[in-house]
C-alpha positions as CSV (number, residue, x, y, z in Angstrom):
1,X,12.7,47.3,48.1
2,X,14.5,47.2,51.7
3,X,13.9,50.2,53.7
4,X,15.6,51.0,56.9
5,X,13.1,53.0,59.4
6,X,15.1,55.1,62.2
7,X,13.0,55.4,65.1
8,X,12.2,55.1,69.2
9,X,10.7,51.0,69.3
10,X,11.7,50.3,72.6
11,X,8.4,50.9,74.2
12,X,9.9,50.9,77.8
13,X,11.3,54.4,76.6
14,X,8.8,55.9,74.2
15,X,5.6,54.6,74.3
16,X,4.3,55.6,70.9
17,X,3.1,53.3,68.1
18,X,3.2,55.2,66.1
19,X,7.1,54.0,65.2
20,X,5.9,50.0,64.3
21,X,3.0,50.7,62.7
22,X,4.7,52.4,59.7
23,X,7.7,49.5,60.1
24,X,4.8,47.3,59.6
25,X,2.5,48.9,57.2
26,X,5.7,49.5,54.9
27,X,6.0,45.6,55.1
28,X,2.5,45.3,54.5
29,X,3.2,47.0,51.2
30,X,5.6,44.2,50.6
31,X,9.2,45.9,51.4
32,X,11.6,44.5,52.9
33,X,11.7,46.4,56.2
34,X,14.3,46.6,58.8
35,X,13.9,48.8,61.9
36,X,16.8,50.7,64.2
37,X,15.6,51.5,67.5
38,X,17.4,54.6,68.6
39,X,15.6,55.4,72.2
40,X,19.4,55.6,73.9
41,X,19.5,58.2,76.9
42,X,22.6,59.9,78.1
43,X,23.8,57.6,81.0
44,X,26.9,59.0,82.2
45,X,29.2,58.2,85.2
46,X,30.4,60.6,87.4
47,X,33.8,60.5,86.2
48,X,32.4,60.9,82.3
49,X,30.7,63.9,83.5
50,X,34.0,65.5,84.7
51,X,35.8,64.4,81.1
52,X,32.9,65.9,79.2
53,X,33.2,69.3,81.7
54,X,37.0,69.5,81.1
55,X,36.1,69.7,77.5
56,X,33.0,71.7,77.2
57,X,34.1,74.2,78.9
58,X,36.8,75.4,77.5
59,X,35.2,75.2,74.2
60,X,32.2,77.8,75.4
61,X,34.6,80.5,76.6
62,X,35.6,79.9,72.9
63,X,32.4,81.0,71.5
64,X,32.0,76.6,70.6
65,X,29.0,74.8,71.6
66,X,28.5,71.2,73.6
67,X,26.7,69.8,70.6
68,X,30.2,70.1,69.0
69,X,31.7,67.7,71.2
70,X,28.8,64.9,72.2
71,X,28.8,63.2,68.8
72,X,32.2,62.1,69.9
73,X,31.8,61.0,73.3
74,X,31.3,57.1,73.3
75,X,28.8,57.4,76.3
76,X,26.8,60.2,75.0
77,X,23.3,59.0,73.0
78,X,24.0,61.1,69.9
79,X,27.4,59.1,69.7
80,X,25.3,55.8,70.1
81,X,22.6,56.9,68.5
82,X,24.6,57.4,64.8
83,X,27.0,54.5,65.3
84,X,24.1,52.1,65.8
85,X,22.7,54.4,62.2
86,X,26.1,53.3,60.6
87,X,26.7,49.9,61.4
88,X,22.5,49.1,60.4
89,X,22.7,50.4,56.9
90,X,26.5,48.8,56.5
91,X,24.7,45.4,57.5
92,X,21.7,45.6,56.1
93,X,22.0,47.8,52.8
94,X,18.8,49.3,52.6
95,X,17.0,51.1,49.2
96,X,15.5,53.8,51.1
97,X,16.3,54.8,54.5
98,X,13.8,56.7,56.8
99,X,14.8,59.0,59.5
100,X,11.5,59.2,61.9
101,X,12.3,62.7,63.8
102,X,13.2,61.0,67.2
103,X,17.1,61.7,66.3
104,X,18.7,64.5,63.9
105,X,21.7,63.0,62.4
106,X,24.4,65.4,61.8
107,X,24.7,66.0,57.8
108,X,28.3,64.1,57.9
109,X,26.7,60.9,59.1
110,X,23.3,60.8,56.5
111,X,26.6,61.4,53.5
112,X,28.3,58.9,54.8
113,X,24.8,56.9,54.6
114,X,24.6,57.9,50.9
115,X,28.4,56.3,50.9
116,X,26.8,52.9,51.7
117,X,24.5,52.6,49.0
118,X,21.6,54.1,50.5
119,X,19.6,55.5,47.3
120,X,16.7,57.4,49.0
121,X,17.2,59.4,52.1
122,X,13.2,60.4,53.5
123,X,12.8,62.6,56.8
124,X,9.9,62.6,59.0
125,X,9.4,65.5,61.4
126,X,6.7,64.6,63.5
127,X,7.6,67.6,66.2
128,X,5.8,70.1,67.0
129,X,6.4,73.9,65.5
130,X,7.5,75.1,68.8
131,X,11.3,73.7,67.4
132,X,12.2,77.0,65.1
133,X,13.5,76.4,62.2
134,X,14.9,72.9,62.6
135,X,12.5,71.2,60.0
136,X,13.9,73.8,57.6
137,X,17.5,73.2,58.1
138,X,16.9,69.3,57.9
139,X,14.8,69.1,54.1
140,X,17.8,69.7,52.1
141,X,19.3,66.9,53.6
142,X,17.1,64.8,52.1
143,X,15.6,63.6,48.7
144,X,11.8,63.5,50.9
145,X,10.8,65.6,53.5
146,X,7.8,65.6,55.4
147,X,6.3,67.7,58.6
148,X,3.0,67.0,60.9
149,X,2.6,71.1,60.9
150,X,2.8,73.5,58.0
151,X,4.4,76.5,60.6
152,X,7.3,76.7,58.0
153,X,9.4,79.3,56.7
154,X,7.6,80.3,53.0
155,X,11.0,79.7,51.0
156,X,10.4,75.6,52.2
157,X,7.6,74.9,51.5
158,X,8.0,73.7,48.1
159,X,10.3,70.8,49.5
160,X,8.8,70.0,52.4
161,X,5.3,68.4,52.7
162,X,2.8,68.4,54.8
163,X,2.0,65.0,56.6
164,X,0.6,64.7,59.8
165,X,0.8,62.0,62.1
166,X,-3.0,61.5,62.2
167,X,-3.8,57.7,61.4
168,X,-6.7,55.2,61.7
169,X,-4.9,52.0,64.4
170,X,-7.5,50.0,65.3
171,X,-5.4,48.0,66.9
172,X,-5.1,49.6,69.8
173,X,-7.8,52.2,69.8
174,X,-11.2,51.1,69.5
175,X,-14.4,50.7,71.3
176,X,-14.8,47.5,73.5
177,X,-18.3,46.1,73.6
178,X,-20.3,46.3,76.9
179,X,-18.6,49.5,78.5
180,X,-20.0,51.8,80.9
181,X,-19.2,55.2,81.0
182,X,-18.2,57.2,83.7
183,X,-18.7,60.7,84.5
184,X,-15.2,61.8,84.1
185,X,-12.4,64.3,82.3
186,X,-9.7,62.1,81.4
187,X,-6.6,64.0,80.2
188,X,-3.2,62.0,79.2
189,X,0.0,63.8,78.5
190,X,3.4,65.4,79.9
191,X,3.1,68.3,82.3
192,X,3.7,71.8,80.9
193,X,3.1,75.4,81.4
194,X,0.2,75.9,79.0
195,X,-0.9,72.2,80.1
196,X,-1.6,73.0,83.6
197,X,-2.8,76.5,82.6
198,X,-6.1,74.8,81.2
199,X,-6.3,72.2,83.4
200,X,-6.7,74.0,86.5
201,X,-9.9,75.3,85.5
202,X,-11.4,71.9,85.5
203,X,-10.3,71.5,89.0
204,X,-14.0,71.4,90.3
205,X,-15.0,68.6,87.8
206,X,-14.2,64.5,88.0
207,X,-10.4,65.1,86.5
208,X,-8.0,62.3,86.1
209,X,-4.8,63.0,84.5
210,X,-1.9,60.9,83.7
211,X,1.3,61.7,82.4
212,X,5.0,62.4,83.6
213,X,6.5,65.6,84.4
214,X,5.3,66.0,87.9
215,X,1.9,66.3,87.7
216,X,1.3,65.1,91.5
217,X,3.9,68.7,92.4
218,X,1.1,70.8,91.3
219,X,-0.9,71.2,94.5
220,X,-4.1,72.1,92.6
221,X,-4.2,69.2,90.4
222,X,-2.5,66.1,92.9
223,X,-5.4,64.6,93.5
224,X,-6.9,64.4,89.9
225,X,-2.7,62.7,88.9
226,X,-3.4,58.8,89.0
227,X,0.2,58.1,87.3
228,X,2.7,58.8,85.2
229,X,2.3,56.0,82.3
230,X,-0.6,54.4,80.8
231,X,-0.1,52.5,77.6
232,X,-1.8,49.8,75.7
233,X,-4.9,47.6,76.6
234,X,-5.0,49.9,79.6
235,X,-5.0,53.4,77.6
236,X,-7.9,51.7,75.3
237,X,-9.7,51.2,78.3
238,X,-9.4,54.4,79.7
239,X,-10.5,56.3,76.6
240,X,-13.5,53.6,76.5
241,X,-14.6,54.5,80.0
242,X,-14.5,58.3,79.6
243,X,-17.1,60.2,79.1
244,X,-14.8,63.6,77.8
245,X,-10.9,63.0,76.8
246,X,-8.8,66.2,76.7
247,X,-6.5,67.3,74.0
248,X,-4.1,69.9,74.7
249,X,-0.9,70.7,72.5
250,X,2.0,71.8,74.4
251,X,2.9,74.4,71.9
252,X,0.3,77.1,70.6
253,X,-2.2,75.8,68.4
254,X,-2.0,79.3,66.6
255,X,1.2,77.5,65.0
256,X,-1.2,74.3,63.6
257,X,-0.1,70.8,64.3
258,X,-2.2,67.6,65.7
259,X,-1.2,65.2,67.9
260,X,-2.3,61.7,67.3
261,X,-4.8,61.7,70.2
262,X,-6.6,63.4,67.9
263,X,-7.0,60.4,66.0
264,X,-7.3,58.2,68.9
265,X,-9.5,59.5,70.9
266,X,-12.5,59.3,68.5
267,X,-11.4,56.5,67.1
268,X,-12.4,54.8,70.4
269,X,-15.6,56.2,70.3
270,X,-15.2,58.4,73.0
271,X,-16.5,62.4,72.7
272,X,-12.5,64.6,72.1
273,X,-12.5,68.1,73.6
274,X,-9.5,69.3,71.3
275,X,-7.9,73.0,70.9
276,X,-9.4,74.8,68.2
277,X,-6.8,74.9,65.2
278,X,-7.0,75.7,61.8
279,X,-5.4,72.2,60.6
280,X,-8.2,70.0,62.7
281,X,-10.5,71.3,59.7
282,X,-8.9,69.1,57.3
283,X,-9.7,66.1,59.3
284,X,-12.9,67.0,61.8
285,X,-15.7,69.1,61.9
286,X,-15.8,71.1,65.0
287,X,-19.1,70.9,67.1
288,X,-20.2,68.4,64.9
289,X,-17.7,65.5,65.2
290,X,-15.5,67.1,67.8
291,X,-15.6,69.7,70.2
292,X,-13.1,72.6,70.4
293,X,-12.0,75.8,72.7
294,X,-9.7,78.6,72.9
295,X,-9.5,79.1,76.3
296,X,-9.8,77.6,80.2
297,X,-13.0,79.2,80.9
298,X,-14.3,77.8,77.4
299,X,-12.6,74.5,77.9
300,X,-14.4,74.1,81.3
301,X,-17.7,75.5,80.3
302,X,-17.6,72.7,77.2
303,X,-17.0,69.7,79.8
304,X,-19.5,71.1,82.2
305,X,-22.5,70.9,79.5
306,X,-21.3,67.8,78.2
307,X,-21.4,65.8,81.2
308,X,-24.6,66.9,82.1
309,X,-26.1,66.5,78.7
310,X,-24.6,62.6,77.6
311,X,-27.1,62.0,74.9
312,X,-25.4,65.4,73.2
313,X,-21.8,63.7,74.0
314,X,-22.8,60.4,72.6
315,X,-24.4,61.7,69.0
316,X,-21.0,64.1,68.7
317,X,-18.8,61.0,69.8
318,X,-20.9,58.6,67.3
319,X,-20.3,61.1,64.2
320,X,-16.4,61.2,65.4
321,X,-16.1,57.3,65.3
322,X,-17.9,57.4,62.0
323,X,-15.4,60.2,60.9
324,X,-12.6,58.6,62.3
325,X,-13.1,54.8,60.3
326,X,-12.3,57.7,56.9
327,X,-9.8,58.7,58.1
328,X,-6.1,57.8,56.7
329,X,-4.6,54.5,57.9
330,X,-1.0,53.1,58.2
331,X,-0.8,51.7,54.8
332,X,-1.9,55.0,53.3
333,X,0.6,57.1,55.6
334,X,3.6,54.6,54.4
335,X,2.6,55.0,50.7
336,X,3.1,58.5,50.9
337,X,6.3,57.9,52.5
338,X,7.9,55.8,49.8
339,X,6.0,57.7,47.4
């Protein structure tokens, strides 16, 4: 079967591996897998600026919106981002295509998909719930549908499953042999409000954090920022050497949701302070295999005893390696996919 996967592979842009390990699980499986990298940014000059003004703005005094107008701007990424959809599935025909939540193709351009041959048309929203209602007005648009939280409206649940993006990759999360630790809080993630929130109560403890957004513009945690990207050989190493790695979600974890740190992290064999949420249950055991809080204050309180208690960290961190080797892997995530 050929299968088209839509998603961000150009890992200058977004650094997530998530994207080729189900291209190459899928081809593991014995498909015939093609991949569309759609990681195009809006790169406008200034006189494309002033043609997109002179047409935006006429068309919000008319009650219209600017999403109405960028799929048919040739610099604009949506515009790039669907011709580049297009012109893959005309040249390659695929069975199956699957549309990796990076882009939301407008429900024109997935019909016009169907036009080309396409049989199966399988969506992937791996964002978090924090993005109302757009997981819901994508499923009908497909024959699969699948979503990393379960924060859904109760009328779509029936056609749109639950799949997170939790999965085994030893590849590049692992433990290396011979590693010290060292007595540090490693955190690594985008700034945001809730992000900083927590972080600033571990302002008195060996912090590192890296990640863009501007962490180095909040005064209280500048000197814990070491820089804004960390990816590969270097992340595996980082994770290695710490002896506590911070999870924080940047929406509510009321809502449910995991990143995939929460995956990695363990996975390395490092001890994961995660937020508590009802859908780590199905994969960790809290205080056991992973360590969880609800709050700053409980957040810094958990990091303080843990650093001063490393045989504690290292039996918790042990039973999350152990936990983390059950765990689901690409092949099993790309089944369920094409399933």
């Amino acid at each position: 079967m050929r299968v088209l996967v839509s998603g961000a592979f150009d890992a200058s842009v977004w650094r997530n591996p998530l994207f080729p390990s189900i291209a190459e699980a899928m081809a593991g499986l014995g498909h015939d897998v093609r991949r569309l990298d759609v990681s195009f940014q809006d790169r406008p000059t200034h006189c494309q600026k002033v043609m997109e003004r002179s047409l935006t703005v006429p068309l919000r005094l008319l009650g219209g919106r600017k999403s109405w107008i960028k799929p048919h701007l040739p610099w604009a990424a949506v515009y790039q981002q669907e011709r580049a959809l297009l012109d893959a599935v005309q040249e390659t025909r695929p069975d199956v295509l699957l549309v990796m939540s990076y882009v939301r193709y407008r429900p024109q351009v997935l019909a016009r998909c169907r036009k080309l041959g396409v049989k199966r048309l399988v969506g992937w929203f791996i964002e978090g719930p924090e993005h109302d209602f757009r997981a819901e007005s994508e499923a009908p648009l497909y024959d699969r549908y699948f979503c990393i939280h379960r924060h859904l409206a109760p009328d779509s649940l029936a056609r749109i499953s639950w799949l997170p993006t939790l999965l085994l990759d030893t590849r590049h999360f692992f433990p290396l042999p011979g590693v010290v630790k060292r007595n540090k809080v490693v955190f690594v993630g985008g700034k945001t409000a809730r992000r900083v929130r927590f972080l600033s109560a571990l302002i008195d403890l060996p912090l590192e954090i890296w990640g863009p957004g501007g962490w180095g513009d909040v005064p209280e945690l500048a000197g814990a920022f070491r820089g804004e990207f960390i990816w590969g050989e270097r992340l595996n190493q980082l994770y290695n050497e710490a002896a506590l790695v911070v999870n924080l979600s940047t929406w509510e974890p009321s809502l449910g949701g995991l990143t995939q740190r929460v995956m990695d992290v363990p996975a390395t064999g490092t001890l994961l302070m995660t937020d508590a949420c009802e859908d780590l249950l199905d994969f960790f055991k809290p205080g056991v295999e992973v360590i969880t809080f609800s709050s700053p204050q409980e957040l810094a309180d958990q990091c303080r005893y843990f650093l001063a208690h490393p045989g504690a960290r290292d039996a918790i961190a042990r039973a999350g390696l152990r936990r983390a080797h059950r765990g689901a892997t690409g092949l099993d995530i790309a089944r369920q996919l094409l399933s």
